[in-house]
C-alpha positions as CSV (number, residue, x, y, z in Angstrom):
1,X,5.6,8.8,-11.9
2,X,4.1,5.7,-10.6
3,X,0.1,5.0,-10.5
4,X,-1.6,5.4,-7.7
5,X,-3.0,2.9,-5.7
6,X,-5.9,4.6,-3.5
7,X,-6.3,2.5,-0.1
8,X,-8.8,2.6,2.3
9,X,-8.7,1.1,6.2
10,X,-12.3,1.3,8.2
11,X,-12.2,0.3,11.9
12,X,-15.3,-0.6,13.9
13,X,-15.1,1.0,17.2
14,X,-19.0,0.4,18.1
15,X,-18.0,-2.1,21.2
16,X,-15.1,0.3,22.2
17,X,-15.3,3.3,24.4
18,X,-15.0,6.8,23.8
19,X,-11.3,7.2,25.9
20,X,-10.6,3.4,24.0
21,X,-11.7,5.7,20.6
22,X,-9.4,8.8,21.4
23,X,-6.3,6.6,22.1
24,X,-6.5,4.7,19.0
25,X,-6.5,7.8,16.9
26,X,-3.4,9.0,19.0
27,X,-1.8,6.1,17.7
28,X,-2.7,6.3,14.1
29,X,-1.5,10.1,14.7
30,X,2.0,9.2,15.9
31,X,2.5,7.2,12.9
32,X,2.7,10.8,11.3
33,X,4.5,14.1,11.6
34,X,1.0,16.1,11.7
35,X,1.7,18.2,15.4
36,X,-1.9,20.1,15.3
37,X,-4.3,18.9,18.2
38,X,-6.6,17.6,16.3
39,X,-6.9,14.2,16.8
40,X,-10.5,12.8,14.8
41,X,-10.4,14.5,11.9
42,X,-6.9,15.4,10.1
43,X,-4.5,14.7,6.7
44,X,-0.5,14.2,6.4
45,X,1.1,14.2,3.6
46,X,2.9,11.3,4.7
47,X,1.7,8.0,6.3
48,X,5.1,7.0,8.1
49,X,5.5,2.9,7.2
50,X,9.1,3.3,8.8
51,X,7.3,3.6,12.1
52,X,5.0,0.7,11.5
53,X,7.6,-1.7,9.7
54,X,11.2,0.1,10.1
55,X,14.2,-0.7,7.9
56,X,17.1,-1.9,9.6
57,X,19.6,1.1,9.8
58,X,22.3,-0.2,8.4
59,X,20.0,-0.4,4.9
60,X,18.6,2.5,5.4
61,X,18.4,5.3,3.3
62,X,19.9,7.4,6.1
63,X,23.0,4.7,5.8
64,X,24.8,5.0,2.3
65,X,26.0,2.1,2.2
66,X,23.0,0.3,1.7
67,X,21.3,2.8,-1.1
68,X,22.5,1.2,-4.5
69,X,21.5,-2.1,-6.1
70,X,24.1,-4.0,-7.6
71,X,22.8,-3.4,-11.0
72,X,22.1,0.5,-10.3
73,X,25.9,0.5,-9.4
74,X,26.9,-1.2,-12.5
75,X,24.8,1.4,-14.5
76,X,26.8,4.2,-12.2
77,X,30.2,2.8,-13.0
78,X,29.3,3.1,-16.6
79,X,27.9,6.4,-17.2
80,X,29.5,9.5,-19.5
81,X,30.2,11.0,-16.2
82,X,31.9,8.9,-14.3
83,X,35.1,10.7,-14.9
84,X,33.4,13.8,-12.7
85,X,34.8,14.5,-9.6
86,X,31.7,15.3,-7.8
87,X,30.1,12.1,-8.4
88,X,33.2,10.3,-7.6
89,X,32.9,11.6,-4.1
90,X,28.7,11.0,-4.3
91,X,29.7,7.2,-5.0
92,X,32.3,7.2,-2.4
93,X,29.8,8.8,0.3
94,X,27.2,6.2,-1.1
95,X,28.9,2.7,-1.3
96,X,32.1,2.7,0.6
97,X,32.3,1.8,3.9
98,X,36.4,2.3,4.3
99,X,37.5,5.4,4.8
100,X,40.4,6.9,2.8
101,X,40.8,5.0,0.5
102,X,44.0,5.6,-1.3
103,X,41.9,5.7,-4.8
104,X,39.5,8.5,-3.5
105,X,42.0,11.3,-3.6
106,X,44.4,9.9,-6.5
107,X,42.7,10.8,-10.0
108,X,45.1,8.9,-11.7
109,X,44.3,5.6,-10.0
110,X,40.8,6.3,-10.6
111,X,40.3,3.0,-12.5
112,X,41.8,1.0,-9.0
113,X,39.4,3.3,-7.5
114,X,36.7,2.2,-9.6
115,X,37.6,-1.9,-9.4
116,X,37.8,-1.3,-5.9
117,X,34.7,-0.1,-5.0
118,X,32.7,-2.7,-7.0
119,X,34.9,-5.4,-4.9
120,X,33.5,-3.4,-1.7
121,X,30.0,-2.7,-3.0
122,X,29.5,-6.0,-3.8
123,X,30.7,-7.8,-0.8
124,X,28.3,-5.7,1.3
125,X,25.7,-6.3,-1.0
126,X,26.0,-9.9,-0.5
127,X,26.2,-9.4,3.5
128,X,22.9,-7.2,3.6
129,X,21.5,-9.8,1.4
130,X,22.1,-12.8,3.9
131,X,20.8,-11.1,6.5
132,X,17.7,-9.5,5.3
133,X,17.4,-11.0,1.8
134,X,17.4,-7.8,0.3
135,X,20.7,-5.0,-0.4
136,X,18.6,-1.6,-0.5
137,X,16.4,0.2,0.7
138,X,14.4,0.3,-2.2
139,X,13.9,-3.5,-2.5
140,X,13.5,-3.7,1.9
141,X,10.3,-1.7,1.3
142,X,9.2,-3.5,-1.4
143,X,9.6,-6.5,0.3
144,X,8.6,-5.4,3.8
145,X,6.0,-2.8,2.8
146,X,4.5,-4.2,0.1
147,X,5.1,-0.4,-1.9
148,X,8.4,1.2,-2.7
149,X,7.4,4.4,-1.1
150,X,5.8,5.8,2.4
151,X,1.7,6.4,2.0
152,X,0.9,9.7,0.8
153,X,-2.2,11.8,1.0
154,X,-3.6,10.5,4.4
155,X,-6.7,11.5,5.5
156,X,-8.0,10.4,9.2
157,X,-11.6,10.5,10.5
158,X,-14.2,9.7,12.9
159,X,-17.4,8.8,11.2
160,X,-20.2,7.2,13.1
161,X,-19.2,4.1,15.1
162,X,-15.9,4.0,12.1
163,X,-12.9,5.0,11.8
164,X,-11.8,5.3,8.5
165,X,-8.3,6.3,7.5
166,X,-7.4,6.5,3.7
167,X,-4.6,7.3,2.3
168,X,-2.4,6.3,-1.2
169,X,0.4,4.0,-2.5
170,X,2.7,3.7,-4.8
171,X,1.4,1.3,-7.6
172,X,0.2,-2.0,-5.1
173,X,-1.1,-1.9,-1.4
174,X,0.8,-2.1,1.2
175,X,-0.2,-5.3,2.5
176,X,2.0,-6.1,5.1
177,X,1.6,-2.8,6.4
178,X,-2.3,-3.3,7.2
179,X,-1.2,-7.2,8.8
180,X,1.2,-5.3,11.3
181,X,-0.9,-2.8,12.2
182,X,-3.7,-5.1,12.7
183,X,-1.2,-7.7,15.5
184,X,-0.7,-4.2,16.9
185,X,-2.6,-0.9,17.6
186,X,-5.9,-2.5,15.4
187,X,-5.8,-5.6,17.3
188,X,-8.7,-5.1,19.2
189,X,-10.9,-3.7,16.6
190,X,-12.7,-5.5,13.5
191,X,-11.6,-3.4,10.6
192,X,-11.5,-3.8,6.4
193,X,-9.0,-3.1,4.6
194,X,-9.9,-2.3,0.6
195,X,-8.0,-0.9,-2.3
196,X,-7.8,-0.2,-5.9
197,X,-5.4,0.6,-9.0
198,X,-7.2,0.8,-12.3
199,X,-3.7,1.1,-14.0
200,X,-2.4,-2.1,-13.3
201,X,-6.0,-3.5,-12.3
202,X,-5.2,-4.0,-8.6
203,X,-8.8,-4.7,-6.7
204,X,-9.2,-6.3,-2.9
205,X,-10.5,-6.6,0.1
206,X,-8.9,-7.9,3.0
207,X,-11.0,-8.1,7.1
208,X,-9.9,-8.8,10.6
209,X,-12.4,-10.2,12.6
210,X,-10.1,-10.0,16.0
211,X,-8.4,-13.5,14.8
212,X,-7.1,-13.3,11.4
213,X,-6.5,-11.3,8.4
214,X,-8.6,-12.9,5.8
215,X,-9.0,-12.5,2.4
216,X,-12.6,-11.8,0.4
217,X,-11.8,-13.9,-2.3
218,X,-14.6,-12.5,-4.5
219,X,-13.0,-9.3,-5.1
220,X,-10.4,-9.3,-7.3
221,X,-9.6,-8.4,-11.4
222,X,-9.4,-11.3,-13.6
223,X,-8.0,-11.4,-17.0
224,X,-11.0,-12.7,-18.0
225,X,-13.3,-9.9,-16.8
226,X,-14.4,-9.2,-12.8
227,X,-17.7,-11.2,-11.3
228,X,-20.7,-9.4,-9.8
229,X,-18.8,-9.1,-7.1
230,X,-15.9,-7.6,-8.1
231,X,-18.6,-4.9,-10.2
232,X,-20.1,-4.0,-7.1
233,X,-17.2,-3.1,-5.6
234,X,-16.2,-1.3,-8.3
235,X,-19.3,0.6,-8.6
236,X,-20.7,1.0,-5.3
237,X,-17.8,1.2,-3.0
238,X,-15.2,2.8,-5.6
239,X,-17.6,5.0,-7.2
240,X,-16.4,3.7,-11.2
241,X,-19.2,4.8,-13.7
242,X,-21.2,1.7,-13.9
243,X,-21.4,2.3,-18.1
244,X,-17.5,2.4,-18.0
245,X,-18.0,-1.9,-18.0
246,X,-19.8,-4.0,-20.5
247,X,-21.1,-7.9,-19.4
248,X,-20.4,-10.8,-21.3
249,X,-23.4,-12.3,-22.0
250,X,-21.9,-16.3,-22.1
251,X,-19.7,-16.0,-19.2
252,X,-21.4,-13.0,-17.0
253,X,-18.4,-11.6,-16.5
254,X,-18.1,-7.9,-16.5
255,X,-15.2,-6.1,-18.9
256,X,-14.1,-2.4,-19.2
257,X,-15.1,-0.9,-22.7
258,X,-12.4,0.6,-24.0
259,X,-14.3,3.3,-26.1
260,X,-16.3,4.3,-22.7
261,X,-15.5,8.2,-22.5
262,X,-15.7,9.8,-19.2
């Protein structure tokens, strides 16, 4: 399991109307499978990226071909259990875009089969990878999305003059996510994007003032140990137990005490 990254987007909607409100939270809720008529307060299980940023089809996950890695090939073609029939056919369905191939029905020239499909896999490998850079799906969302996986645990909700959407990642924020959404359906609102991963100590902030994405530059973990800034965040916004972190004295920057118990 990975960590979790928890993510939170807040847009200012004090300039906009109420009708401008309502159809922005229409949009956030299409980017979802939730079909209840609720539109200013609800949760998803999944926050759809692929609707926001989608993967070309021919890399899909939907399109087989595109679903192994080299290297996770390799490891296939090497297993104990190669030699089963089943996952013959599940490598077949998965890599090969030629259809009967003389190798998938002859057992006995399983080993052509085999040389064969690493020829094919790997020539389409290198084809994906000249045109998008990347030969799976895995690494397109990485690359595109910023997170292997969709978000998870959305929650969406009006709150005041905000709207604040939260929601979870996969290990890192999905930065490129919040950039598309904000030349698109945010474009027209000032909004902050903030996150956090204590595993991997993954802290920012990110704001769009109707221009640019730019970066707060004094939130962020350091090797070194986080600024006041950074503790602030961490304490204020994030809600960490302010005892959990220890100050350095010479340098003033703040550290997390490992014997801290919660």
């Amino acid at each position: 399991m990975p960590n979790w990254c928890s993510n939170i987007i807040i847009l200012d909607t004090e300039d906009k109307t109420e009708q401008e409100v309502c159809n922005t939270m229409k949009d956030i809720k299409a980017l979802t499978d939730n079909k209840s008529e609720e539109i200013f307060d609800f949760s998803e299980e999944t926050f759809d990226f692929n609707k926001i940023i989608p993967i070309p089809d021919e890399i899909s996950d939907e399109n087989k071909t595109g679903t192994f890695t080299d290297l996770e090939f390799v490891d296939i073609l090497q297993s104990e259990c190669i030699n089963n029939i089943k996952l013959q056919d599940q490598l077949h369905d998965n890599t090969c875009p030629v259809e009967n191939h003389t190798g998938f029905v002859d057992n006995n020239g399983i080993n052509d089969w085999y040389l064969d499909m690493a020829k094919v896999h790997h020539d389409h490998s290198k084809y994906l990878i000249d045109k998008y850079g990347v030969s799976s799906a895995y690494e397109y969302r990485c690359s595109a999305w910023g997170t292997k996986w969709e978000g998870s645990e959305l929650h969406v909700r009006r709150d005041g003059f905000n709207i604040i959407i939260n929601f979870e990642t996969a290990w890192s924020p999905p930065v490129p996510i919040y950039y598309k959404l904000c030349e698109t359906i945010f474009k027209d609102y000032k909004s902050d994007f903030r996150f956090y991963e204590p595993g991997c100590e993954v802290l920012g902030h990110l704001y769009f003032d109707k221009e640019y994405v730019r970066l707060n530059d004094h939130i962020y973990y350091d090797d070194n140990g986080i600024s006041d800034e950074s503790f602030k965040e961490l304490t204020d916004f994030w809600g960490v137990e302010p005892d959990a972190y220890t100050q350095d004295e010479k340098t003033g920057l703040w550290n997390y005490d490992p014997e801290y118990e919660y």
